[in-house]
Structures are given as C-alpha cells and as structure tokens.
Backbone as CSV, one residue per row, in Angstrom:
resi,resn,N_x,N_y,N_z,CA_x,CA_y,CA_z,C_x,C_y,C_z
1,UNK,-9.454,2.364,60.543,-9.249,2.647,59.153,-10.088,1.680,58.313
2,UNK,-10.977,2.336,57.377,-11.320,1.354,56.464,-10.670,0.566,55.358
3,UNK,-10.890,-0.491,55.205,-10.496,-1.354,53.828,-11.306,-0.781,52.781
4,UNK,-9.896,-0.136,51.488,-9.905,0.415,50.464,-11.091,-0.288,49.690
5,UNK,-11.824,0.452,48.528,-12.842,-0.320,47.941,-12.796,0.172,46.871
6,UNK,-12.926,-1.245,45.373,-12.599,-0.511,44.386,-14.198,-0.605,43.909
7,UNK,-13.806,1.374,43.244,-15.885,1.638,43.096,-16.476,1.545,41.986
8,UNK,-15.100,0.220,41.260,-16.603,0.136,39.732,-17.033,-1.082,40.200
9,UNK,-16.470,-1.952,40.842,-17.079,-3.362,41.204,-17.508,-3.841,42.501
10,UNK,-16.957,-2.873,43.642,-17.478,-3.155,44.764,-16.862,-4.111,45.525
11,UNK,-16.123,-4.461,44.960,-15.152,-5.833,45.628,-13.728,-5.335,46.580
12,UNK,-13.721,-5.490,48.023,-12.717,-5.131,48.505,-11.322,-5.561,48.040
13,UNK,-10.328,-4.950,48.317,-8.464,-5.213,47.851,-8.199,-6.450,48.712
14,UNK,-9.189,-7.033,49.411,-8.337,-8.074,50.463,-8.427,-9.166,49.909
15,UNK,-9.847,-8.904,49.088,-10.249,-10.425,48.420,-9.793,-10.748,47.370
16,UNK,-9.164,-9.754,46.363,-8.507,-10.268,45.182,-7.607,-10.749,45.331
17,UNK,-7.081,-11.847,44.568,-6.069,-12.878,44.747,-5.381,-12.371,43.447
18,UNK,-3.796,-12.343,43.360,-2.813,-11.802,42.973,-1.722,-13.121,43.016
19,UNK,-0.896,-13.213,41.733,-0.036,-13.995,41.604,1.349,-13.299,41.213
20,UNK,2.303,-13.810,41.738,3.455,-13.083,41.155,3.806,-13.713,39.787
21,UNK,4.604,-12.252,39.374,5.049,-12.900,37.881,6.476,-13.702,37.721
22,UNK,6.679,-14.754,37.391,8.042,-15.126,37.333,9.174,-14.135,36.909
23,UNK,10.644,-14.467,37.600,11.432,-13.087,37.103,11.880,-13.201,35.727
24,UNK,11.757,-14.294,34.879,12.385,-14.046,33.764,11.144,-13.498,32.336
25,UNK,10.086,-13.187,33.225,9.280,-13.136,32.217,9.196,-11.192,32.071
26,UNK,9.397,-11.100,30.667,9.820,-9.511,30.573,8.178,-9.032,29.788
27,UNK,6.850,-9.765,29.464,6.170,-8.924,29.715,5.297,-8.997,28.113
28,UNK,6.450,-9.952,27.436,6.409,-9.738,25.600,6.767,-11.245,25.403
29,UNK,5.160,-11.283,24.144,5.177,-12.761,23.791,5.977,-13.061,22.129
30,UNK,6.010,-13.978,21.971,6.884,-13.406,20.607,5.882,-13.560,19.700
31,UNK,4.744,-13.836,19.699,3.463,-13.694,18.854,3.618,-12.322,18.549
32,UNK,3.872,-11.324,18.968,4.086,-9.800,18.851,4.948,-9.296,17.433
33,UNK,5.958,-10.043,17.763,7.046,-9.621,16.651,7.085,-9.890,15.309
34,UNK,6.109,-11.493,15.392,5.888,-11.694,14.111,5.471,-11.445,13.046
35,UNK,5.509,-10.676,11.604,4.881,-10.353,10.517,3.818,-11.362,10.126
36,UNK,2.529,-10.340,9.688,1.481,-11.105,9.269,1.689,-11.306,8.200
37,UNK,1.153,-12.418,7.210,1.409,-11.984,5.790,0.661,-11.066,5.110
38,UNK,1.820,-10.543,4.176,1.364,-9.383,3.673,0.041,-9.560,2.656
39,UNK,-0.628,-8.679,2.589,-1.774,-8.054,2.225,-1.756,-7.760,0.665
40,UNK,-2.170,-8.545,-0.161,-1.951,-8.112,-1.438,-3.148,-7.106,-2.583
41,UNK,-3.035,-5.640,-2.711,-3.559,-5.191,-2.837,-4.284,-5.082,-4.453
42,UNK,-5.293,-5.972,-4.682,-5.345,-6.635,-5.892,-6.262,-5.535,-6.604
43,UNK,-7.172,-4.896,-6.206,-7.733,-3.780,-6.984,-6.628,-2.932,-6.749
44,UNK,-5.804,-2.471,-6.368,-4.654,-1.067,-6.765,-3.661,-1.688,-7.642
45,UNK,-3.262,-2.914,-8.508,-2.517,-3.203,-8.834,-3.087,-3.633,-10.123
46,UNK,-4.636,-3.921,-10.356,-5.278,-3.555,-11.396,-5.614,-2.389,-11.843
47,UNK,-5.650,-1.675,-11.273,-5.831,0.190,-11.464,-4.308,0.540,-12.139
48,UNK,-3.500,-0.004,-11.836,-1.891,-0.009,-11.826,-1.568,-0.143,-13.265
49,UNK,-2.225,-1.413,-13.807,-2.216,-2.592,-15.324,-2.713,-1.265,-15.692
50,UNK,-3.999,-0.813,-15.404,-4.770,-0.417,-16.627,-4.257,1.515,-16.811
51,UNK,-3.794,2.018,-15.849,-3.234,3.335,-16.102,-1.778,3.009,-16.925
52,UNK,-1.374,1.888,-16.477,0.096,1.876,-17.542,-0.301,1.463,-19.014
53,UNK,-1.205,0.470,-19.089,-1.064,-0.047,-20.532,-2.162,1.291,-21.370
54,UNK,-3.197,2.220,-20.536,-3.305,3.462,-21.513,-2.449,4.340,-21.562
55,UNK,-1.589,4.249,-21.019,-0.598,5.411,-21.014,0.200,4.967,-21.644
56,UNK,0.892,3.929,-21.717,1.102,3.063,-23.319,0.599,3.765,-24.390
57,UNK,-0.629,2.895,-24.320,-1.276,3.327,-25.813,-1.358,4.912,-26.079
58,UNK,-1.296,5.883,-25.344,-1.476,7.180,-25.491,-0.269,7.654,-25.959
59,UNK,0.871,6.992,-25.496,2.435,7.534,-25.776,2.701,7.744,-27.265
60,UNK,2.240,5.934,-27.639,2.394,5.362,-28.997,1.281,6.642,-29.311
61,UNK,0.481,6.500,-29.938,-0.421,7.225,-30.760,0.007,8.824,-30.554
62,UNK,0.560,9.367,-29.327,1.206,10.656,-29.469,2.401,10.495,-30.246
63,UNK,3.369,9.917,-30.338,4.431,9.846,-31.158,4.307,9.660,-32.518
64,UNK,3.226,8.444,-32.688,2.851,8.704,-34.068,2.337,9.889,-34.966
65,UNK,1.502,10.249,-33.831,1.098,11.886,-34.291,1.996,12.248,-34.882
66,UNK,2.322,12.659,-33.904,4.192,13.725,-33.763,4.942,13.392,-35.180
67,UNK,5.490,12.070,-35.490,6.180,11.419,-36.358,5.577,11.770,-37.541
68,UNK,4.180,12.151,-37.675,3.129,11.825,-39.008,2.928,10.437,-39.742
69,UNK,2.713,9.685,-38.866,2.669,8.403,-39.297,0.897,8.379,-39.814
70,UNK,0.305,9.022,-38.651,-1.828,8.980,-38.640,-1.782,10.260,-39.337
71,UNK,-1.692,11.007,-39.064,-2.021,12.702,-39.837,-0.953,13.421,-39.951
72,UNK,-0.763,13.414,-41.525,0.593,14.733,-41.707,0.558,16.126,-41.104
73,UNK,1.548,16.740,-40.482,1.479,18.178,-39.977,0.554,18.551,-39.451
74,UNK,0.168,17.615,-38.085,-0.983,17.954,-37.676,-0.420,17.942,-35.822
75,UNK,0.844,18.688,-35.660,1.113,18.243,-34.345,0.667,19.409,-33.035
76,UNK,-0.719,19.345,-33.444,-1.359,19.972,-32.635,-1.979,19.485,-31.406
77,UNK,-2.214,18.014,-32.017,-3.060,17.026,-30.880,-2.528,16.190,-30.420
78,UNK,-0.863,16.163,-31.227,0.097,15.303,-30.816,0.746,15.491,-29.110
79,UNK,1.107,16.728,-29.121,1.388,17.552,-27.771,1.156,16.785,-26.857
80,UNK,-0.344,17.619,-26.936,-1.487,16.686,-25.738,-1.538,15.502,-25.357
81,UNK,-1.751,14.603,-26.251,-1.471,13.557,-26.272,-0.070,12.684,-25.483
82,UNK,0.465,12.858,-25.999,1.921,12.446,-25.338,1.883,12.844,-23.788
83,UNK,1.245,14.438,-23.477,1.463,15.112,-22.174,0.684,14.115,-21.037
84,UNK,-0.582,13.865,-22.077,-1.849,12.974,-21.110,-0.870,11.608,-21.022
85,UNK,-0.341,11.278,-21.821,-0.210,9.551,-21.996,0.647,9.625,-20.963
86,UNK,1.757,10.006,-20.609,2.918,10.545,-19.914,2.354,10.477,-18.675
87,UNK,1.761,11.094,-18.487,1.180,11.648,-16.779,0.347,10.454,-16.254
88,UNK,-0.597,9.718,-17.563,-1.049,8.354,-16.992,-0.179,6.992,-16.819
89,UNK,1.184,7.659,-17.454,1.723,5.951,-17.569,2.358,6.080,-16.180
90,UNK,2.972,7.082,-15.741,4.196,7.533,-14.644,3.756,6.904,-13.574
91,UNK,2.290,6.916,-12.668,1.765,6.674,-11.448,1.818,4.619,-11.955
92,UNK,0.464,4.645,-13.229,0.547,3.457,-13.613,2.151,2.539,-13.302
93,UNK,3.275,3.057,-13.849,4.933,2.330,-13.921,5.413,2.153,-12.677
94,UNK,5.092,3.110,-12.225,5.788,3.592,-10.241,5.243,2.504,-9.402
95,UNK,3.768,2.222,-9.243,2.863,0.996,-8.301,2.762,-0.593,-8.941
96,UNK,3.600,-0.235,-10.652,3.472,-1.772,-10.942,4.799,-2.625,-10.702
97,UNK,6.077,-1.174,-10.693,7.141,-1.660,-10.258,6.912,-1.966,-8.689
98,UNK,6.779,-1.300,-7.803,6.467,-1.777,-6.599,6.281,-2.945,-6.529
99,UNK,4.846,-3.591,-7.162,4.491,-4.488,-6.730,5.270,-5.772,-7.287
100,UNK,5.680,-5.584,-8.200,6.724,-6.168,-8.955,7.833,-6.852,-7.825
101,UNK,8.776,-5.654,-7.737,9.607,-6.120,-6.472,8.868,-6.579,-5.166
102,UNK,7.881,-6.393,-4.657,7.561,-6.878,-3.400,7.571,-8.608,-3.852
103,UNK,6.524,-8.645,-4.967,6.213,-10.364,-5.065,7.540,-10.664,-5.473
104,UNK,8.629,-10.411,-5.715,9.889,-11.261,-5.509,10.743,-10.816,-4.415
105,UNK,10.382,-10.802,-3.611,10.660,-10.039,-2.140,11.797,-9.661,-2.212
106,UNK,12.156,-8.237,-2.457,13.549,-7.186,-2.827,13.299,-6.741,-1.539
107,UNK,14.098,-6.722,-0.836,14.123,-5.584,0.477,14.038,-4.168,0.536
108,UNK,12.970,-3.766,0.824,12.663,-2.257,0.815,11.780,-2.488,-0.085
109,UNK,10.945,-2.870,-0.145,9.621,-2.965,-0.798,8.711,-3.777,-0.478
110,UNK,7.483,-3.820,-0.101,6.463,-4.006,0.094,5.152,-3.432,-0.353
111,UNK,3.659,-4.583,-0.116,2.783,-4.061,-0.359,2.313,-2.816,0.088
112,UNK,2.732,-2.939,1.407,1.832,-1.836,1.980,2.515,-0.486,1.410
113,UNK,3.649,-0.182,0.657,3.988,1.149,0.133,2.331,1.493,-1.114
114,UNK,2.009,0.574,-1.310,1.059,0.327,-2.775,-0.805,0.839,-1.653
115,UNK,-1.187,2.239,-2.485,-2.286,2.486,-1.626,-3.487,1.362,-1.949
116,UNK,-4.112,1.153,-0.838,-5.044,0.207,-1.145,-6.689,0.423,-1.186
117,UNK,-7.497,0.057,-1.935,-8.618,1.124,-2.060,-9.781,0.261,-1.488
118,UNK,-9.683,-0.343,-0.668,-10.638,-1.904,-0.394,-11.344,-0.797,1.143
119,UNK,-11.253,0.246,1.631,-11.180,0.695,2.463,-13.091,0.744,2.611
C-alpha cells in the first residue's frame, strides 16, 4: 500500500507533525467577542444638520406664507413649500436623533443604524 500524498504540496502524511489540542480549549479566543469601537459616521450626520436645518427653514417660510405674514392671499406656494420643507426635515430629524442617542449611549441605538456614505 502506498503512503497517502497530499497533491498541492507533495509532502507525505507521515512527515507532518501534529500536536494535540488541550481539552479545555473550545476553539474561541475572546478577542472575537469584543466590540470594535464604533464608527462614527461624520459625513451622514452632516448631510443629517443640513437636511434638518433646510427643512427648518422651509417649514418656517411655508407657514409664514400660509399665515400671510410675506405675501397676503397668496397660499399657493405656501402648500408646496411646507410639503418640500416637511419631507426634507423628516429623514434630516430621524438620523440626527439617532445619532444623538448613540453618542450618549441609549441602548438600541447605534451608529451603524445611521447609513454611511464614505463607501
């Protein structure tokens, strides 16, 4: 019978030397388990500032519309306005609260919920 041969290296099974593993060792270092620190996603959280504070300013200036504070009976552009400001502040409020609670570490929140665009 021949001695088995392994065929990416050419080296027979007789010659490799093999150590046993101690029995209490299960295989897992605890370097594994540990959290890296988190990743702070500093361009999505400036994208964050700047969709909330125009969506701010869009709210205000739609309401004023609306109110006739800038142009009497003119709540034609007011609508819009408010609809746009609205839709930019919502995403803007949602990723600044996030990040909000993560940097005072609330449980169930983290960066990584916050998309990151560094990609």
């Amino acid at each position: 019978m021949m001695p088995s041969r392994n065929i990416t290296s050419g080296i027979s099974n007789s010659k490799v030397k093999y150590a046993k593993l101690s029995s209490t060792d299960d295989g897992y270092i605890d370097l594994q388990f540990k959290k890296s620190p988190p990743k702070v996603p500093y361009k999505a959280i400036a994208l964050a500032t700047v969709l909330f504070m125009i969506g701010t300013l869009l709210i205000v200036i739609g309401a004023l519309l609306l109110a006739g504070y800038i142009i009497k009976g003119d709540t034609d552009r007011a609508i819009p306005v408010l609809i746009i400001g609205i839709l930019v502040f919502l995403p803007g409020f949602y990723h600044l609260r996030i990040a909000y609670y993560a940097s005072k570490g609330y449980r169930g929140y983290s960066y990584d919920d916050i998309p990151d665009f560094d990609d």
